[in-house]
Structure formats: structure tokens, C-alpha cells
N, C-alpha and C positions, 0 to 999 in steps of 0.2 A: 440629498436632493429634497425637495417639496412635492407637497402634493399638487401645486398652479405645473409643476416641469415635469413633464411623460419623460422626456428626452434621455433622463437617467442620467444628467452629468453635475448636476448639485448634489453634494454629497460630504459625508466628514468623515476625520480619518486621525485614530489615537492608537495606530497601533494595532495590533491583530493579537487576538486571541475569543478563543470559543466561552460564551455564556451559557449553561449549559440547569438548566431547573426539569430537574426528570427526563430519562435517554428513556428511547421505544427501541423497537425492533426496527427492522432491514425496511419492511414496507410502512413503517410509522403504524398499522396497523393491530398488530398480534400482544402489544399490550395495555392497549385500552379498555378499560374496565368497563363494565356494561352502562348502555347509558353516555359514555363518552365519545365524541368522534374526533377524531386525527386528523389534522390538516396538514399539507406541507405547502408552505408559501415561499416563491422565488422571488425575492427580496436583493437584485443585484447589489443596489449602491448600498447596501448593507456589507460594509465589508472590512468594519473594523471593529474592536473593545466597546468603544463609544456609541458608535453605531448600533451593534449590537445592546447596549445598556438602556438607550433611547429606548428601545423598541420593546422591550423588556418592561420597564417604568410604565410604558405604557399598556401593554397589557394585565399585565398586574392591578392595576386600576379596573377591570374591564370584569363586568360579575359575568361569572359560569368560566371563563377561561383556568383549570383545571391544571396543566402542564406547560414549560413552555423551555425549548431548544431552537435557541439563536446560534447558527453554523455563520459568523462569517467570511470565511474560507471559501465557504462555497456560496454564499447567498441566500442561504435557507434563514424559514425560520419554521421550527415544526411545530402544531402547537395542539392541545388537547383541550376540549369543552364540551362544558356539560348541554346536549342537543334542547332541553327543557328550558333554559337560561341564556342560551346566546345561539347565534348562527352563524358560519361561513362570513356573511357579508360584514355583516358586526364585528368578528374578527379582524378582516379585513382591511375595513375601518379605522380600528385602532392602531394597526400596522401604518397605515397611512396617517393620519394624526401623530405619528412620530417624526412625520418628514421623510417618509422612502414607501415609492410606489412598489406596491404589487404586481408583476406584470407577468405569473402564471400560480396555479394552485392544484393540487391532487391529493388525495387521503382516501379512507376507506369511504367507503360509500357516496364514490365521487361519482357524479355523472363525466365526467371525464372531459367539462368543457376547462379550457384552459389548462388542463395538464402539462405539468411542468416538474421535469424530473429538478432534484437540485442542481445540476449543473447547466441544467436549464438555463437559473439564473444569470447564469457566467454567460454562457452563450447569449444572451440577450443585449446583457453589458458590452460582451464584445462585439457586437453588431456593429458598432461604430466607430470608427477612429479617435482614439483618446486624443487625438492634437490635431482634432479637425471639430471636435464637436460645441456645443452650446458654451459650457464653460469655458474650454478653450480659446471661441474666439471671443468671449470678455479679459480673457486673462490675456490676450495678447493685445488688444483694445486699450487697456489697463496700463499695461508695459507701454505703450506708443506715447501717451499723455503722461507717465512719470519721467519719460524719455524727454517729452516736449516741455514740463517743468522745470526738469534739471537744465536745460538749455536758457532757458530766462533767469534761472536763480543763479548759475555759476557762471553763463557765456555773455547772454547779454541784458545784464546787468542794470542799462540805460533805460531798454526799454521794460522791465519788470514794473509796471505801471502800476497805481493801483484803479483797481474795477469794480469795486465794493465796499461797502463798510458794512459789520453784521456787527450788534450789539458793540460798539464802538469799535472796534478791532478791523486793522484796514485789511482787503483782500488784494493782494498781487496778481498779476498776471499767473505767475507762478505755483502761488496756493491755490486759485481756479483752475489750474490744470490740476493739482495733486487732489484734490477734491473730488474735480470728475474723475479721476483715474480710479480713487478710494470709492465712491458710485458706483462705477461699472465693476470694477472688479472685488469690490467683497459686500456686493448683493447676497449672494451667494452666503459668504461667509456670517455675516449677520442675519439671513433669515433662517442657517441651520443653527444658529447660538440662540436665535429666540426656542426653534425646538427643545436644546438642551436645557433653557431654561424652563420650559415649561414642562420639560419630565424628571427636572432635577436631575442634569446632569451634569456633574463638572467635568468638562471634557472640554479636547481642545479648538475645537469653535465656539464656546463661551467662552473662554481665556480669550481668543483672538477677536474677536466682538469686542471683551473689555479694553484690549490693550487700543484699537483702531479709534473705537469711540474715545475713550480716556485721554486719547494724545490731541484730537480734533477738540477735546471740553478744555484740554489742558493750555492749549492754542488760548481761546477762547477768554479762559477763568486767568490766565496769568500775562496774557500778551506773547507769551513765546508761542514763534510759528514752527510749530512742529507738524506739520502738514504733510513735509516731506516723508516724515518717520511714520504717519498714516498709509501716507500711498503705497512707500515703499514695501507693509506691512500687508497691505491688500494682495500687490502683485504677487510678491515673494510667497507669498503659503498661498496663493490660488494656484501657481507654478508646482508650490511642494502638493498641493493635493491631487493633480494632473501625473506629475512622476509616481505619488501613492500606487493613484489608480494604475498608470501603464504597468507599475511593479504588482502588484494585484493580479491584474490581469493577465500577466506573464504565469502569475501562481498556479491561476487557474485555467490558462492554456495548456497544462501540462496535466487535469483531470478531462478537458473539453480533447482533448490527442485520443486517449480512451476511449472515446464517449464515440468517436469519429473513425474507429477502428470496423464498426459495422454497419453494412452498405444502407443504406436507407429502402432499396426496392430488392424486390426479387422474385424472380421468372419460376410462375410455377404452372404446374400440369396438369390441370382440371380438365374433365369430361374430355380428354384424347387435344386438347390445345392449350398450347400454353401462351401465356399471360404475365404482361409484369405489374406486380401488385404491391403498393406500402407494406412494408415488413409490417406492421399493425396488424394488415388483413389476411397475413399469413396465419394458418392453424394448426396446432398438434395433426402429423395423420397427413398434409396437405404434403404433399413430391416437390422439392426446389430442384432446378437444373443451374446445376455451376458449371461454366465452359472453362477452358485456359483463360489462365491469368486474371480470372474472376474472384472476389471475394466469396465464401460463403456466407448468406445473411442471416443464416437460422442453426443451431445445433438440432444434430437430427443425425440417423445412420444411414450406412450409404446401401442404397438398395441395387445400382448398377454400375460400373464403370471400376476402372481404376490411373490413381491418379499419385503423387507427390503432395503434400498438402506444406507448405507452409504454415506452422506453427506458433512461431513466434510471437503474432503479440499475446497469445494468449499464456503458454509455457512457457517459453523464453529460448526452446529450441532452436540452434542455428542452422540445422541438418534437416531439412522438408524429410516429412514422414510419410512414407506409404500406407495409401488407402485400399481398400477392396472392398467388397460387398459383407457387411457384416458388422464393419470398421464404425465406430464414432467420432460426430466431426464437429465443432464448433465454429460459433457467429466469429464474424471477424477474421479468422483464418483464409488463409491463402490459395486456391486451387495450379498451383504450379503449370502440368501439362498435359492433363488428360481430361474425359470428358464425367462428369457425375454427377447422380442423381439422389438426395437425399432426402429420406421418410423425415418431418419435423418431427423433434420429441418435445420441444419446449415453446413457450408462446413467447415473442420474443423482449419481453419484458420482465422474462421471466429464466434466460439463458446463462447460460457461464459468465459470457461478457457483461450481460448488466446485472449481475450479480458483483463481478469484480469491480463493476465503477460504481453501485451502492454500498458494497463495502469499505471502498476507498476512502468515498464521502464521509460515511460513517467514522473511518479512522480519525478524523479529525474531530468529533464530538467530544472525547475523554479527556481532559488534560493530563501532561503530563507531569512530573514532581517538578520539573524544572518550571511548566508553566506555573503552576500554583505558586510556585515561592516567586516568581516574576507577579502575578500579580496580588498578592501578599502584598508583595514592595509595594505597589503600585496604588495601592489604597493608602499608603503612610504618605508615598514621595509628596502627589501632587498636595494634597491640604498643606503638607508643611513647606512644600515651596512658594507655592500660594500666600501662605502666611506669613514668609521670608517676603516677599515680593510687597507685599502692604508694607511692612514696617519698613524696607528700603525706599518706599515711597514716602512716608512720611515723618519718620522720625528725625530723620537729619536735618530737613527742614525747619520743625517745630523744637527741635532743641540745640541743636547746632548753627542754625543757621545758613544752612544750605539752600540753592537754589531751588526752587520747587521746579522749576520745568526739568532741570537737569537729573533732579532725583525722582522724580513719577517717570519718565522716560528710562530712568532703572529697573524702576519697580514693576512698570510694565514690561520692560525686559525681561524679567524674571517668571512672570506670566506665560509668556511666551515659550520658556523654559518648563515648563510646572509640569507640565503633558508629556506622560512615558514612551511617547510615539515609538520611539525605535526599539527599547527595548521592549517595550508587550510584543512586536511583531515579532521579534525574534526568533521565538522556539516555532509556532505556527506555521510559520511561512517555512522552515526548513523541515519541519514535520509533512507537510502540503509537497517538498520536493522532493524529500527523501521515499514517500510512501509512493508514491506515483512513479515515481523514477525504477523502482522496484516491483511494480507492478508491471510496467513497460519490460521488465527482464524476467518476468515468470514467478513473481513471488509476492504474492498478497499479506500484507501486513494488516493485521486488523484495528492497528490504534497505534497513537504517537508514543503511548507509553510502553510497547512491547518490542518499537525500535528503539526506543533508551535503552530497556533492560537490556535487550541484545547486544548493546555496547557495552553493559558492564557483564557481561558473562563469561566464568573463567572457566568453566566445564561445559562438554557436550556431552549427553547420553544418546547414543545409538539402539534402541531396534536392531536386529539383526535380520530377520526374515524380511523379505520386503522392501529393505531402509539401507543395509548396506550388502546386500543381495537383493538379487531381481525377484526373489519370492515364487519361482517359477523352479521348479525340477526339472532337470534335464539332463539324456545321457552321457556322460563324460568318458567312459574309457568300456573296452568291449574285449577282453582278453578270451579269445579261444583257447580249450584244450581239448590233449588226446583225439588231434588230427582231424579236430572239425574246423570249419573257417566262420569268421565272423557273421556271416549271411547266417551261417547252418545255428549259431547259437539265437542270434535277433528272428528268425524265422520259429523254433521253439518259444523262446521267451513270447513273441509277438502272443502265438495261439494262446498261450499259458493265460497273459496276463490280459487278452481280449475283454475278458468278462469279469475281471476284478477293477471296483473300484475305489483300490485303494491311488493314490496320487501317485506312488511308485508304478503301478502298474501303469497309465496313462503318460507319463513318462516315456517310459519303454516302448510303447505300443505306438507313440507319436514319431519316436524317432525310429522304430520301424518301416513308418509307411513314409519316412523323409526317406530315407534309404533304398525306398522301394521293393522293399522285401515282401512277399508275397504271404499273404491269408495261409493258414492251414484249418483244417478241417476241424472241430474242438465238441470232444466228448465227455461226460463225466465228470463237470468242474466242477470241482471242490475247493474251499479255502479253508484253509487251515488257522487257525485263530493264530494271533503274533508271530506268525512263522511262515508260513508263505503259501500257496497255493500246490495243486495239482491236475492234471486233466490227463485223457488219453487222447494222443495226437496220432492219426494214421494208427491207431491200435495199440500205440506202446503207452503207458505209464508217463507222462516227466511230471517234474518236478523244476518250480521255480521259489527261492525266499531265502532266507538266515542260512549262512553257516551252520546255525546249530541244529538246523533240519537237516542237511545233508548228513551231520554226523552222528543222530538218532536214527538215520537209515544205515550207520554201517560202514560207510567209505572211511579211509586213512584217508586224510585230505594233505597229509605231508610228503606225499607222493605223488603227484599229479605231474603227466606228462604236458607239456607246452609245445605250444604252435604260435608261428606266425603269417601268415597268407596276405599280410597288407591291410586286416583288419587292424582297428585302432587299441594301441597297446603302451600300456604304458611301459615308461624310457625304463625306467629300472626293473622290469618285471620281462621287456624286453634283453635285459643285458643277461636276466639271470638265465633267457631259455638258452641264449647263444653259451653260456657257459657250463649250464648243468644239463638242458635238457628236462628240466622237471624242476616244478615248485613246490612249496611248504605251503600252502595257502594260510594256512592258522598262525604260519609264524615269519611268514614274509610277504605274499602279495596284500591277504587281508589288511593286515594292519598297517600296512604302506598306506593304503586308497582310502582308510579309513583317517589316517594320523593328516589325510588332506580334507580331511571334512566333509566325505563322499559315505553314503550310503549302499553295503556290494549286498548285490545278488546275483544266486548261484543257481546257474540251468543245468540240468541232467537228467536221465533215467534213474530206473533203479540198479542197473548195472553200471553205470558210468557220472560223472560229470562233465558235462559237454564244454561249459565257457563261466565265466564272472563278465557281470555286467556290473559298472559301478554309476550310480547317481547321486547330482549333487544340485545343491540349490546354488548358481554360480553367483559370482561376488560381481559387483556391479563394475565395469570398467575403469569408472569415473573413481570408486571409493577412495581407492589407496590413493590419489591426488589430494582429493579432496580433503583430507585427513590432514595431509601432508602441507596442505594450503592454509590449514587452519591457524595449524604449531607453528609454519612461518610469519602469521597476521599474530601471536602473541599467547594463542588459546592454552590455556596452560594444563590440562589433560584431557584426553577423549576416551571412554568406557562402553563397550560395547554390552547390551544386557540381550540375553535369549534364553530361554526355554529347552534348548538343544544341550547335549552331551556336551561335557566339558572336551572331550576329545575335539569332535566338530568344532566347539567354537574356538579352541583354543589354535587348530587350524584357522580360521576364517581371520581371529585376531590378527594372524602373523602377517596373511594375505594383504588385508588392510593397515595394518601398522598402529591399529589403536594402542594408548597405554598399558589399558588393562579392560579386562572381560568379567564378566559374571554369570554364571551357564547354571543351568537346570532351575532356570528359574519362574516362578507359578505369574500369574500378575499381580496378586497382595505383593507377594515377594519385588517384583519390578519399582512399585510405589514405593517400598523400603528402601530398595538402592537407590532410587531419583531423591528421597527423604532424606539418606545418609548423606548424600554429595550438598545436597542444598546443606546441612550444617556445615559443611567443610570448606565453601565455597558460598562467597556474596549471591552469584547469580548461577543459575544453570538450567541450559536448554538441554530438554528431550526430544531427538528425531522418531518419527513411528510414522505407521498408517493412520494413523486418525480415528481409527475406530479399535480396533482390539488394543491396542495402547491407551485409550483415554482415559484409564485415571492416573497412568506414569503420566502424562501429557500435561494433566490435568493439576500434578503434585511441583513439577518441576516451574520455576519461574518465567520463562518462555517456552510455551508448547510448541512445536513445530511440526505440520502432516506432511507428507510425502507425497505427490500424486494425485492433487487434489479437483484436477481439471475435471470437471462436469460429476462433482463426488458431492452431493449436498451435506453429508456429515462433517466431510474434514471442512467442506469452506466456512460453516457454520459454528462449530466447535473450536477447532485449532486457534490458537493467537496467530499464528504462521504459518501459511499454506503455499509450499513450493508446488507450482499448478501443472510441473511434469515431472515424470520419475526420474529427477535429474540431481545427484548428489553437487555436482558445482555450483549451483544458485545456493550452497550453503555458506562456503568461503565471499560467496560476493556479498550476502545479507550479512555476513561478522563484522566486513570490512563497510559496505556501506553504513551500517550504525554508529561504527567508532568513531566513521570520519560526520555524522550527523549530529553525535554531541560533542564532536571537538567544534563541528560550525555554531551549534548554539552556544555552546560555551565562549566562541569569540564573539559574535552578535552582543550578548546578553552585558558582557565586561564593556566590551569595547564602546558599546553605547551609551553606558551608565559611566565609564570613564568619563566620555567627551561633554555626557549631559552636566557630569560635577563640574571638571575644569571649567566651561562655560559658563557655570553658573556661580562660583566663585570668581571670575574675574568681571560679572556684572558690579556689583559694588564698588571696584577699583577703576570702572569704567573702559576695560578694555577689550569691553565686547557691547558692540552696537548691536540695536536692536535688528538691522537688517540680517547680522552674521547669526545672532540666534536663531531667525527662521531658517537660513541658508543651511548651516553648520548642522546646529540641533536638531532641527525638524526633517529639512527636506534632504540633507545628506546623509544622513544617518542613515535613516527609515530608505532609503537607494540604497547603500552601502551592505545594510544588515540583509535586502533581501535579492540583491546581485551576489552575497558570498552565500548564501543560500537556495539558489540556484547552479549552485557549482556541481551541486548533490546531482542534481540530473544529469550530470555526465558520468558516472562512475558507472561503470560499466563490467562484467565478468572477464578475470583475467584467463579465467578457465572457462574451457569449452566442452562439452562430451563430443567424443568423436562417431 
């Protein structure tokens, strides 16, 4: 676009990928060096290579501008300057002196007029209908007059008059239409070639400038009326710049979905009345009221009510989650059918959700390996086609004796071919579908390059605690003995363990009061270091911890009487009462409940043992699937790493089905095993929390956190942050990466296929100048980012139930 056109629909278009001179932080702010200020400018019709390089050129030129990050994926341009040497406007300015308005701005120390997040720009862009707007209706203006040419040059023939003579050369009816048609319709096109020539850019609105003008001089300078081959040339790429755009904007309707995920107002309850207010003028501390089937506007915990919440766009959860008072809830999420009231914690610029569409945006700043060697190519292709394209213009001519008009009409063919249109967009635009499309299912990716890696990744390392367990202890089995019933043992344990806080004890004590077992009276608590506790309950002595306390008190623990009363018991400890009457506890229930990866403790007095209570940190529903989804998608080992007794984990292995385990291990130690696998293996992810994992996280080639919804470390740290504690968004991020470089991998060929063959049968003349923009330009560059939208339907084949 220009800066005479607000309208935003002049504009150029070489292809997509990110330019990129010094990356900032999340708010553009946090790494500017003192003295410098951050800008971010929404820049829509900036939305390609070219585009982006114009604007580029041009600041660079521009003294104090300090840093500069052209996104145009998303529209941005973010730029750093020194406050002493330039200002805001001056930036600005020069933005616009490239030919692409400005039409919002935000950075640190913004007064906040114009604020405009980056997808802002998109949104601006999209305001208007691509095939209704300014460009549009020249281009279709355009089309009507190459239409009403072609009708006097091939139909009627007779009357093909002529109506002018310009520097001897006579005008037809015919070429007066092709003329105005090249007028109306590549105004456009030649005032954004004059930009590129004035920032020194060869890109492809200078190519098509040269080739328009060159065919109307070539008319002119030799007598052949190539007029047609002008207009034709105007129409045809103002058309392919309009499909650009629509495909663009498709791109970026799929980060603008996001963005539109949280409600724009919301009802809150100040001074005893409530009020609906711009989520803007919402405050940390201020109470929102969500009714049914209301969005929530703000993250914030829930102070009243209980409800079902709808999770999804934020987790990827397909099963609404219950809320209650205590609960946290985030922006964007769903209030299914109850009534609730939520304390804000977050300003809402500053929430889950627009944290996940700034890091979205973000994702798309880094290039990937793929990008780089695509545009690598791309600084050899165009000069040397370019310079093909000259000497096919004139050397046949000047030494063969070929036609001049028939060979510049080549050569400008060739032109027309010079520009990487389809292949630059390639990786970008399926980077833009693949990241957001994964976001839409619970899984933030923090850049194009860590959904590569993810496709080449032949190992997973697992976390155990947490990552393939729920990280939660809880009571699993409750064996009474010696004629007490399950209540009589959870009613001891409960008192015992009231006032310890070890995680065991809190355990215990929880699934106590689920059971509704009743308080006892608790005198005398004592903890016994590594071994377990004791108190006086109603007067007597117990005793709750280790095996090996009971047995420094005295008991034969090989002879214990059993009971069953319909307390919870396990199947084989069950079989043995029915059959002996009496257990070995040291050499058959113990080591059973323990060879499952459960932690026992044992209730009693000093004259008795009452029961075993066994806890265990349980294994997540989902794992063993998800494991198993893996090895079907190709993943060629899974190794779980923990901290825990090889006993335990070699249980929990078996549960899950991983290959192999690695137990009693420190955290140096963990960053050894992720070390060791990375030699043995091209690529490999570590699953963890995000925090007590991060330097395994950190060492392994894709990081991955667990759980990362409203966790400021994992969103911030992690490469990959599945944003519910949900093991199946892992099989669906293996499988959406593979299939993301198998789509740039078809894009990137596919298009440099059709651009070669094209461009070898210009010389033999078997490709017209109109099939080059058709073919080359405008089909491609459709073709490359329609199979790159395919990314946004892939979908989890797995569910957690």
C-alpha cells in the first residue's frame, strides 16, 4: 500500500517469511537497554519477505533506530530507538516512507493512545472484505477493459480502429483498452515498485513494474503491439495479490480466533451494584459475575458459587471442569451451568489467554532451519534469474538474430519468474497454522523451530512425579487386621497423622475425612525421625510409619491375623485371609503393595497391629495410552527418569508401558540421562513440571512442561507447554509436527519444482507471460498456503476421559 491509500489494500507480496534484526521479550519491553524505547507498530499490509525488507531498508537509513523485528505474519514491526535521536513519530514516518501505513502502536512507555496489540494489525486488515475493497474494485475494472480489448482484437477485428498515433506507433481500439486496463489496474503495482526501488529492493513489484513498463517501451521502441501482454500482466498479479492477501488473511484469522476467545466486557460488583465494564477497566481485586453459558472475561479465583467450566480453548480439555470456591479460572473459558463469582488476579492484558496469543505471535519471530536455507536460496535464485532473464532478452537478438519483441517478452517472462513468491511463504504460513492450530487444542509452542525439532524427535524422557502421575498421593488400599474394620484402622491413622506434616500423613488424613470418619481426641504427638509418628489416642499409645518401626517395637509381623469387613483390600492379600487366615506382612502383603509402587504404613498399639494402609502417587489415566500412541506415531523409545526407588518406579514403568526407566535419580543426574539419550538420538523431548525439571528441560532438544495453564515459569521457560495436565496433547503435538514438516517439505519442492520447470520452458517459449503470473505467482503461492492450512484440522485422536 502507499501512504496517499488509508484503505490498506495496496500492498506487495514475495512470499512470507519473518525479518528479524534483534528479538525482545513477550511485552517488547524487558530488553531494552537503558536509554532505548520499544515500539510495536501494526503494520497490516506488511505481510510478506518483501514487504517486510522495504521497511527494513528503510529504517535502517533512519539515525537512533537501535533494533528492528519485522513479523509479517502477523503485521508487526517492533522496533527499538535511541529516545535522545529519534521519536515515535519519526519512526513512524519512516515506516510509512516504505509505502505501508501505520494504523496502531504500543511499547513501553506508551501513553496508550493507538495501542495495538500485533494481531491487532490482522484485525484491521480484516475489517474489510478482500474482494470488495479499493484494490479489488480496480482489479476487477481492470479485468472488464482487458475483456473489452480482447473482444476488438480477436472478435471484431473490423472495427479495431485506429484512435491515436504516440511517437509514430498507431493506437487501436484495442491497445486503448489494454492501456487503460494496465492504468487502472497496476497503479498499484507501479507505485509499490517505485517504493521498492527507492529502498533498494528487488522484490516482486519491481520485477513486475519492469516487465509492464518494458512490454508498453517494447510496443513502442520496436512496433510490436504488446499491449495485450501488459494488461494481461497488470490484471493477472493484481488478482494473484488479492488471493495473497485472502490467503494471508486466512493465516492470520486462525491467531485473530484466539484473540476472540475473550469476551470484550464484563459485569462486575462494585460498591453492592453491578456493572458492565471494558475488560480494560477491569482490576486485579475487582469480583466479575459469570451466569450460564457466559464467557469468563478475566482469570481470577472463584469466591462464590459452583459451576462446570468449560476449558477448552484454553487446555484443550474436552470434559468441562468443576469449579467451587477456592478454584482458579481463566479468560476465555466457558461457565457451562452454574452461577459464579470471581476475585480478578490478573489485569487482562496480562492473563493466561493473552499471554498464549503473545506467545503465539512471538512463535513466529525465530526462523526455522528450513526457513533460513529457503531464504539462503532466495538471495542466490532471484539475481540469477534476473540475470537469466536479461541475457534471454537480448542476446538472441544481438547475435542470433532473433526477434526483439518476441525475445524481451521472454526475458520479461523470466522476470516475472525471478521472485520466490511460493516458496519463501512456504515454511511461515504452515509454521502460523501448525502453531495456532495447537494452541486452539491446549498446547503452546513457543517458535517454528521447536515444532521442527518435534518432528524429528526419536526419544521421549518422562518426569515421573507429576508428568506421568498426577503428583498427588493418595490412599490406595486399607487392609485391616486382628478383628478391627477399616473405619477402626483410618479413625487411628486419621488422629496419629492429624498433626504431621509429612505428605504421607495429609494423604491419610484427607482420605479420612472423604470417608467421613470421625476426629479423635490426639495427645502426646510425637514424630519419630524416618520412621513414623506416635501419639496417645483415648489414653492408649499407637503408633503409625515403616515396617521397620513396628519391628524395633517387638511384633512378629509374620503372623498377623486378617480381616475383611468390606474395607478396601487388596485382591491377593484378600485371597490369602480367605485361605490362611493370617499374613506374613514382611514377606507377602508388604512387598506385594510395595512391588505396585505404593508406599505402606502400618497402624497399631504397643500390643497389636491394627491395619496397613498403603499409599501411592497414582499414575495418570491417560499415560499408558498416551505412551502407547506414541510408539504407534513412529517414537522409537520412551524412558521414564525419577528420583523414586527402583522398586516404585519399576512398578509405575510397567503400569505405563515406557521402554525403559532410570530411578534414584538426583537432578545433575536427570540432565545426564536427557545428555546420554541426546548422543544416542538426533532429537529428544523431556516431559516435566517446568520448574523442578528445568535443567533436564533445558538439556534435552525440545523442552516440554506439563500443566502450564496460568504457571508463569513453565509458559515462559518451556519450548512447549501443554496448558492442562493432560498426557494426550502429547501424541497429538508428535503427530501434528511430522505432518507440519511433511507440509513444508511439500510446499518448499513443490514450488521450486514448478518455478524451475516454468522457467526453463520460457526460452523454448512454452510458457506465456500470462501462465507465469497465473501458474508461478498466483497458483503457487494459493496452493502452498491452502496445503498449509490443512495443519489446522488435525485434531487429538485421543481424549482423557
Amino acid at each position: 500500500m502507499t501512504e496517499s491509500d488509508p484503505s490498506g489494500d495496496e500492498h506487495d507480496h514475495d512470499g512470507e517469511h519473518d525479518h528479524t534484526h534483534g528479538h525482545r521479550g513477550r511485552d517488547g519491553a524487558g530488553d531494552a537497554p537503558e536509554g532505548e524505547r520499544t515500539v510495536e507498530f501494526a503494520v497490516p499490509d506488511m505481510d510478506c519477505a518483501s514487504c517486510a525488507g522495504k521497511v527494513e531498508n528503510a529504517l535502517e537509513r533512519e539515525d537512533g533506530v537501535e533494533r528492528i523485528d519485522t513479523r509479517p505474519t502477523t503485521g508487526r514491526a517492533v522496533v527499538g530507538y535511541d529516545t535522545e535521536r529519534s521519536d515515535e513519530d519519526t519512526v513512524a514516518t519512516a515506516i510509512e516512507g516504505a509505502g505501508y501505513e501505520v494504523v496502531g502502536r504500543s511499547g513501553d512507555g506508551s501513553d496508550g493512545a493507538d495501542a495495538s496489540s500485533g494481531a491487532g494489525g490482522a484485525d484491521t486488515a480484516a475489517s474489510e472484505s478482500v474482494w470488495t475493497s479499493t484494490r479489488a474494485l480496480k482489479t476487477w475494472a481492470s479485468g472488464l477493459l482487458v475483456a473489452l480489448g480482447f473482444v476488438f482484437e480477436f472478435l471484431l477485428t473490423g472495427q479495431n480502429a485506429v484512435v491515436a498515433t504516440v511517437l509514430g506507433t498507431e493506437v487501436l481500439v484495442a491497445d486503448a483498452a489494454f492501456l487503460a486496463a494496465v492504468a487502472v489496474g497496476g497503479q498499484a503495482i507501479v507505485r509499490n515498485g517505485y517504493y521498492s526501488l527507492k529502498n533498494l529492493s528487488l522484490d516482486i513489484d519491481l520485477l513486475m513494474t519492469i516487465a509492464i513498463l518494458g512490454a508498453i517501451a517494447a510496443s513502442v521502441a520496436f512496433g510490436e503491439r504488446l499491449y495485450f501482454e501488459a494488461a494481461t500482466l497488470a490484471f493477472l498479479f493484481s488478482v494473484s495479490e488479492l488471493l495473497e492477501r485472502y490467503s494471508m488473511d486466512k493465516a492470520r484469522g486462525s491467531i485473530r480466533e484466539l484473540m476472540e476467545l475473550s469476551p470484550d466486557e464484563a459485569t462486575v460488583r462494585r460498591d453492592g451494584e453491578e456493572r458492565t465494564l471494558p475488560v480494560e477497566d477491569v482490576h486485579v481485586g475487582d469480583v466479575v459475575v459469570v451466569r450460564p453459558g457466559e464467557k469468563i472475561p478475566m482469570d481470577g479465583d472463584v469466591v462464590e458459587g459452583e459451576s462446570a467450566v468449560n476449558q477448552a480453548p484454553i487446555t484443550g480439555e474436552s470434559v468441562p471442569v468443576d469449579k467451587a470456591e477456592g478454584d482458579e479460572v481463566y479468560a476465555g473459558t466457558i461457565n457451562e451451568g452454574g452461577y459464579l463469582e470471581v476475585e480478578v488476579t490478573a489485569e487482562s492484558t496480562d492473563n493466561t489467554l493473552a499471554r498464549v496469543v503473545d506467545l503465539v505471535e512471538d512463535a513466529n519471530a525465530e526462523q526455522t532451519d528450513r526457513e533460513q536455507f529457503v531464504e539462503r536460496f532466495a538471495d542466490y535464485y532471484t539475481p540469477v534469474v534476473v540475470t537469466a532473464g536479461v541475457l534471454v532478452g537480448v542476446v538472441p537478438p544481438l547475435l542470433f538474430g532473433g526477434a526483439w519483441a518476441t525475445w524481451v517478452v521472454r526475458g520479461l517472462t523470466l522476470f516475472v519468474l525471478a521472485c520466490p513468491c511460493a516458496f519463501v511463504i512456504s515454511t511461515p504460513v504452515s509454521v502460523v497454522s501448525g502453531v495456532t492450530s495447537a494452541a486452539r487444542n491446549g498446547v503452546l509452542v513457543k517458535g517454528g523451530r521447536y515444532l521442527e525439532s518435534m518432528g524429528d524427535v526419536d526419544a521421549v524422557a518422562f518426569d515421573k512425579t507429576g508428568t506421568l502421575t498426577k503428583g498427588e498421593l493418595t490412599v490406595t488400599d486399607v487392609v485391616p487386621l486382628n478383628d478391627n474394620t477399616a473405619e477402626d484402622v483410618l479413625r487411628c491413622a486419621r488422629g496419629l497423622e492429624s498433626r504431621s506434616e509429612h505428605p504421607i500423613g495429609d494423604a491419610i488424613v484427607e482420605h479420612a475425612e472423604d470417608a467421613d470418619v470421625e476426629k479423635r481426641d490426639v495427645d502426646g504427638f510425637e514424630s519419630i525421625t524416618g520412621k513414623g509418628v506416635t501419639a496417645e489416642l483415648g489414653g492408649t499409645t499407637h503408633y503409625a510409619g515403616k515396617p521397620g518401626l513396628f519391628d524395633e517395637l517387638g511384633f512378629d509381623l509374620s503372623h498377623v491375623h486378617a480381616t475383611t469387613d468390606g474395607g478396601v483390600v487388596t485382591r491377593t492379600s484378600q485371597n490369602l485371609c480367605e485361605r490362611n487366615g493370617c499374613l506374613d506382612l514382611l514377606e507377602e502383603l508388604v512387598p506385594e503393595l510395595q512391588a505396585e509402587g505404593k508406599t505402606v504404613v502400618l497402624v497399631g498399639t504397643a500390643d497389636e497391629v491394627e491395619g496397613v494402609i498403603a499409599v501411592a502417587d497414582e499414575v495418570r489415566p491417560e499415560a499408558a495410552a498416551a505412551v502407547e500412541r506414541l510408539k504407534s506415531l513412529g517414537l522409537e523409545r520412551t524412558v521414564m527418569l525419577t528420583g523414586d526407588n527402583e522398586r516404585t518406579a519399576r512398578a509405575i514403568a510397567e503400569q505405563v508401558g515406557v521402554d525403559e526407566f532410570r530411578a534414584e535419580l538426583l537432578p545433575e543426574e536427570k540432565v545426564e540421562a536427557v545428555g546420554d539419550l541426546t548422543e544416542e538420538f538426533d532429537a529428544v523431548a523431556m516431559v516435566g513440571d517446568g520448574v523442578n525439571d528445568a535443567p533436564a528441560l533445558a538439556t534435552a532438544t525440545v523442552g516440554i512442561a506439563m500443566g502450564a495453564a496460568g504457571t508463569d515459569t513453565a509458559l515462559e521457560t518451556a519450548d512447549v507447554a501443554l496448558m492442562g495436565d493432560d498426557l494426550t496433547r502429547l501424541p497429538y503435538l508428535y503427530d501434528l509436527s511430522h505432518r507440519a514438516n511433511g507440509v513444508i517439505r511439500q510446499n518448499v519442492w513443490t514450488s521450486l519444482a514448478a518455478k524451475a520447470v516454468l522457467a526453463a520452458g520460457v526460452p523454448l517459449g512454452y510458457v506465456p507471460i500470462w501462465a507465469a503470473v497465473l501458474v508461478g505467482d498466483a497458483g503457487m503461492t494459493t496452493a502452498v498456503t491452502g496445503n498449509a492450512m490443512r495443519l489446522s484440522r488435525v485434531e487429538p485422536e485421543l481424549e482423557r476421559e
